[in-house]
N, C-alpha and C positions, 0 to 999 in steps of 0.2 A: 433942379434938373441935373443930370449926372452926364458931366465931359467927360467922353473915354479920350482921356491924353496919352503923350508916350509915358509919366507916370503908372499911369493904370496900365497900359499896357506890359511896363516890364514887370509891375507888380503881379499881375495876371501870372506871367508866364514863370515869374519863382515860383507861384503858387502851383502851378498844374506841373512844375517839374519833381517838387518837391514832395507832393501828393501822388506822383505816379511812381516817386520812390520808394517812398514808407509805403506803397500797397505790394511793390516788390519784396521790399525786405518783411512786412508782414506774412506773406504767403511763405517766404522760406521759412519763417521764425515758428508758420504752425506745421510744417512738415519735415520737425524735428526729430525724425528716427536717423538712422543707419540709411544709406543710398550709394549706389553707383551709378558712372557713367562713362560711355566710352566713345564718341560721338565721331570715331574714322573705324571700328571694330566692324568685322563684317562676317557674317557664317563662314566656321572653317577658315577663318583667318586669323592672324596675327595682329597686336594692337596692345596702343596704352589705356588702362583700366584708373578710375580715379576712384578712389573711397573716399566718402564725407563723412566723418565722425563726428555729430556734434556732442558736447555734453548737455546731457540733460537730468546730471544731480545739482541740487542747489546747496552739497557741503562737501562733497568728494568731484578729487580729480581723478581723468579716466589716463587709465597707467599702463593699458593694455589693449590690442585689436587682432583678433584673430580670424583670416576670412578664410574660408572652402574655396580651393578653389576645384575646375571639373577636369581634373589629372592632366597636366598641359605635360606635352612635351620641353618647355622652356617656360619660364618664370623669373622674373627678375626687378627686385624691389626699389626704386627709386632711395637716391640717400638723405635721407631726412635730418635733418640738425636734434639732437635731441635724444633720439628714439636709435635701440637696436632690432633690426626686420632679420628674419631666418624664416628660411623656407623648409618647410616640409616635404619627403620624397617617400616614393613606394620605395621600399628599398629593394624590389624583384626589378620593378620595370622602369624605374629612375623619372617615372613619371611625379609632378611637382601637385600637390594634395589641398595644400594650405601654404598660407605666410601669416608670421604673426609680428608686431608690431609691438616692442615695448619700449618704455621709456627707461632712458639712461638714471641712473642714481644721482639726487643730486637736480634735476631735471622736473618742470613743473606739470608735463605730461600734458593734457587737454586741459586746462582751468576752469571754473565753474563760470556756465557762461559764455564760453569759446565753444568754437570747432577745429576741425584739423583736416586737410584731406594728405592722404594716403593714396600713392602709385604705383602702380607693376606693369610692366611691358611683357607681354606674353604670349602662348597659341599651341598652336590650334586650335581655335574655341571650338565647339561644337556646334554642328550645322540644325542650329535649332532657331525658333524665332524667338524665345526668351533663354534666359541662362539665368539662373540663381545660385548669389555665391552670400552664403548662409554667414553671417559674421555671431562671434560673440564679444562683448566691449566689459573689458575689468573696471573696475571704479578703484580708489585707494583704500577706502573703508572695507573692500573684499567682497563688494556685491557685483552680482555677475549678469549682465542683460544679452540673453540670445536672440538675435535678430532671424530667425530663420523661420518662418513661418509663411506660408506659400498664400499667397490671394486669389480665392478663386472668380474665375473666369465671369465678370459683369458682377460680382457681389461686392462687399466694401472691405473695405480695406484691416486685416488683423491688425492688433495691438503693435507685434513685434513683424511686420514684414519682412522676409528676405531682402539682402540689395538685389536688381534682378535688370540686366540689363535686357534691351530689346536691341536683336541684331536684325537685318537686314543681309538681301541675297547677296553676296559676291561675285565679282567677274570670273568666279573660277577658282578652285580649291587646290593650287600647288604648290601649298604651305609658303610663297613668299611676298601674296601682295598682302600689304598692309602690317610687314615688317617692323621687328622692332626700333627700324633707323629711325623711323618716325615720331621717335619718343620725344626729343628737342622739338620736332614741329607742333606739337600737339599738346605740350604743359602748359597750364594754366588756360586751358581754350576755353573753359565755362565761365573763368573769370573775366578771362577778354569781351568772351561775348556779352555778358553783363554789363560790362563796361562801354562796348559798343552802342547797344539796345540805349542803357541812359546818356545815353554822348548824340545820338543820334534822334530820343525824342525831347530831348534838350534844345537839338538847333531847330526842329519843327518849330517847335514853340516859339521859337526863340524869333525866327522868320516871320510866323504869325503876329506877332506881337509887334513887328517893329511894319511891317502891311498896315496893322488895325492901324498904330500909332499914327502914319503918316496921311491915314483914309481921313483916321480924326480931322488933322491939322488941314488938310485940305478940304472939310466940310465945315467951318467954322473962320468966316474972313472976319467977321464982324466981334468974333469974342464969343458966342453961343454960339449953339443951333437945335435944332426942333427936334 
């Protein structure tokens, strides 16, 4: 007959933390294209932008990222260790087009294997419910993957998707809520949250586990039970 003690129990709960990991990190590992995200960005407003680059050559590093942007009034590239970012401008309307991202000489760029995310604080976005900012990603061998390809509306999903962020209404469109001061609050939020989510169904469990453990031990005076 099988004692659930605090053994099994803590064993249990490595178990279901470590499984609810690897299910995390699997679902990223298969939606492996080009992505953004910007989760304080709101129509018509101002905000930081994250690009996820991962690679997905298994002999070349990616030595280059060049995203569309949708002609912002301001654009401004976070500064990455590594990598030189230059912005693109209309040069009529001083409106910002694109940013590209390359890697310093010398510098091992994305490695085969890795990701990178890439940041700009910017705006006016456009008062739409999606935005798509079309990337294309260099490899070192000179192969070029353009990410821009539109999804349509309830169908599946193209090879090369746009990144394609989903905004939400704003309190109001007078270019200053959701500023770029905001850029310190709001680095590394996807990581954090990640970090929270397994932090927090870690002590679930973790709770759980040490409940069952002591329900055990208080159902068993004799050394078994039924």
């Amino acid at each position: 007959m099988f004692h659930f003690n605090r053994s099994s129990a803590t064993a249990l709960c490595a178990a279901a933390v470590l499984g609810g990991a690897c299910a995390t990190l699997g679902a990223g590992a298969a939606q492996a294209h080009v992505s953004a995200n910007a989760p304080t960005l709101t129509q018509g407003g101002y905000g930081v932008v994250t690009l996820v680059v991962p690679n997905e050559s298994d002999t070349a590093s990616t030595t280059s990222v060049t995203v569309t942007l949708p002609r912002l009034k301001s654009a401004r590239p976070e500064t990455t260790t590594g990598w030189k970012a230059e912005v693109t401008k209309d040069p009529r309307t001083q409106e910002a087009t694109a940013i590209t991202w390359t890697a310093e000489p010398g510098t091992p760029g994305v490695p085969v294997g890795q990701f990178a995310q890439f940041r700009l604080a910017g705006g006016p976005f456009p008062d739409q419910n999606t935005v798509e900012l079309p990337a294309v990603q260099v490899y070192s061998d000179g192969q070029k993957v353009a990410w821009d390809q539109s999804t349509p509306e309830g169908g599946d999903e193209p090879e090369h998707p746009a990144p394609t962020l989903t905004l939400p209404e704003g309190d109001g469109h007078d270019g200053h809520h959701g500023t770029p001061s905001v850029a310190a609050d709001t680095d590394g939020e996807g990581t954090d949250t990640v970090a929270r989510w397994l932090g927090g169904a870690g002590l679930a469990v973790g709770i759980a586990g040490v409940a069952f453990g002591v329900a055990a031990g208080r159902r068993r005076p004799g050394g078994s039970d039924a």
